[in-house]
Structure formats: structure tokens, C-alpha cells
N, C-alpha and C positions, 0 to 999 in steps of 0.2 A: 722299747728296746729293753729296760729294765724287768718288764716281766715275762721276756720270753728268756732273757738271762739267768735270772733267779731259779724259772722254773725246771731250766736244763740244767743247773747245779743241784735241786732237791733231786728231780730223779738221777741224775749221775751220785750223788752219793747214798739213794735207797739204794742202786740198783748194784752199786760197790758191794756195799754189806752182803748182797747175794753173792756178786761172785768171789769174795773171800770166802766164803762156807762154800764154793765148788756146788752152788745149785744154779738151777735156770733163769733166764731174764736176766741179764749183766747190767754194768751201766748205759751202754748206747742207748740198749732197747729201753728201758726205763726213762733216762734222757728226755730221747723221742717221742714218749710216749706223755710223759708231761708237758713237752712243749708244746705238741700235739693240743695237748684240752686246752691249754693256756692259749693257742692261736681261734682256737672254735671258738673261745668265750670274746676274746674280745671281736672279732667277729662278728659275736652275735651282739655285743655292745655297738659296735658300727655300723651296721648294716640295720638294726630293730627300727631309728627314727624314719629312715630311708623309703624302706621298704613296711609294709603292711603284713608281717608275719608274729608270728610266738616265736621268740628267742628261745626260750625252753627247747625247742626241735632240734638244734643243731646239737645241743649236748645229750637229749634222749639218744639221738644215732647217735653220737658219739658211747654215750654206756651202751647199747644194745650192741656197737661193732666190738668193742672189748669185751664183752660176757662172750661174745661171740669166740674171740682168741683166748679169752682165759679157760672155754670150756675146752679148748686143744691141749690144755696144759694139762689137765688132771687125769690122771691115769692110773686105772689098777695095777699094783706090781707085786706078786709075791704077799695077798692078800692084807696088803699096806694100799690106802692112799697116796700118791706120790704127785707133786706140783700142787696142789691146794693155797699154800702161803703162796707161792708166787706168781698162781693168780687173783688171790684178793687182792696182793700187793700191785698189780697190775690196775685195779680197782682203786684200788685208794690213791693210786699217784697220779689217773684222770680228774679224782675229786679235786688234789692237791693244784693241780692243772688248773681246772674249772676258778678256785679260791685266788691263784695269782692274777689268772686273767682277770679277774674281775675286782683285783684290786685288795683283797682280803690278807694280806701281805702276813698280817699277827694269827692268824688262822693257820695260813701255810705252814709259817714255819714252826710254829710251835704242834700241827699235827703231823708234819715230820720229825720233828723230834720225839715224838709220841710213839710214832710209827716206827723209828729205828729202836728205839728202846726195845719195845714188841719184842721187835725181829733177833735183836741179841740175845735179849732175857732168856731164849733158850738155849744157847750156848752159856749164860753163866749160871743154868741152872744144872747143864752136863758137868760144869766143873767143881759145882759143891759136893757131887755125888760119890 
């Protein structure tokens, strides 16, 4: 219960940082999408003695369905790139998923804090300007 907790707090507050700057991917969807990898890992933690499979697979599809949504997000507009950060960030909050579930606790959260930084740093590099 604690790391499907944890992991809906890191992405509700990556997926805040978005929608204070009024871009895509809010907190739900972020949320969701970390407790998401966080449910596949351990998962694949309970199910691997059980059964006669590679753990590895459930989190392969799991990256392969989100490259899949994150490749909806990016879009030409007015000869700008537009969605790019909020699909890698989409990317990186499976990883951070994958790290809870699997117990990686000091990983998670310090590459969430790595990762909001990121994401501000260009907001306080608009306001040095």
C-alpha cells in the first residue's frame, strides 16, 4: 500500500508543476500513470516465482504503450515542437513507477526531485532574462 501511495504523490506533484505552467499531462494523468508502473512492477515481483515468465515483459509493454501515448503528444505547431517535455516526462514518471514498485524508494525520490528541478529550471531561467 505504501508504494502505490508514494508513487500517486510523485506523479500528482510532477504532473502539478505541468499544470501550473498551463501545459499538457496534469496531475491525475501523471498520478495514474506512475501508479500505473508501480502496480506492473510489483506484479511482475509476484507473479515471476509463480509463474515461469521474464518479469522484464510486463514493463517492456508497459514502455512500448507509453512511447505509444507519448508519441500523440508531440506535434508540429507554427514550426516549433510542442509536447516533447511532457512526453518524456510521461517517460520518466513509468521509470519512477517501475523504482517504487520495486522498492527503490531513495532512487524515486531523489529522481523526482531531479526531475522537477529540470522542469522548473526553465521557468527560472525565463525570469533571469
Amino acid at each position: 500500500m505504501f508504494r502505490l501511495i508514494l508513487s500517486i504523490i510523485i506523479g500528482w506533484i510532477l504532473g502539478r508543476e505541468r499544470k501550473v505552467h498551463d501545459k499538457d499531462g496534469g496531475s491525475r494523468t501523471m498520478a495514474l500513470v506512475c501508479m500505473s508502473a508501480c502496480l506492473v512492477s510489483i506484479i511482475s515481483l509476484d507473479l515471476h516465482p509463480s509463474y515461469n515468465f521474464d518479469l522484464m515483459r510486463l514493463m517492456q509493454g508497459t514502455i512500448q504503450g507509453i512511447g505509444f501515448i507519448g508519441m500523440g503528444l508531440i506535434f508540429k505547431q507554427k514550426g516549433q515542437v510542442e509536447g516533447l517535455t511532457t512526453a518524456s516526462l510521461l517517460f520518466s514518471v513509468v521509470i519512477l513507477g517501475f523504482c517504487i514498485g520495486l522498492g527503490y524508494f531513495l532512487y524515486s525520490i531523489l529522481g523526482s526531485f531531479l526531475i522537477y528541478l529540470l522542469l522548473e529550471s526553465k521557468y527560472w531561467n525565463e525570469k533571469v532574462k
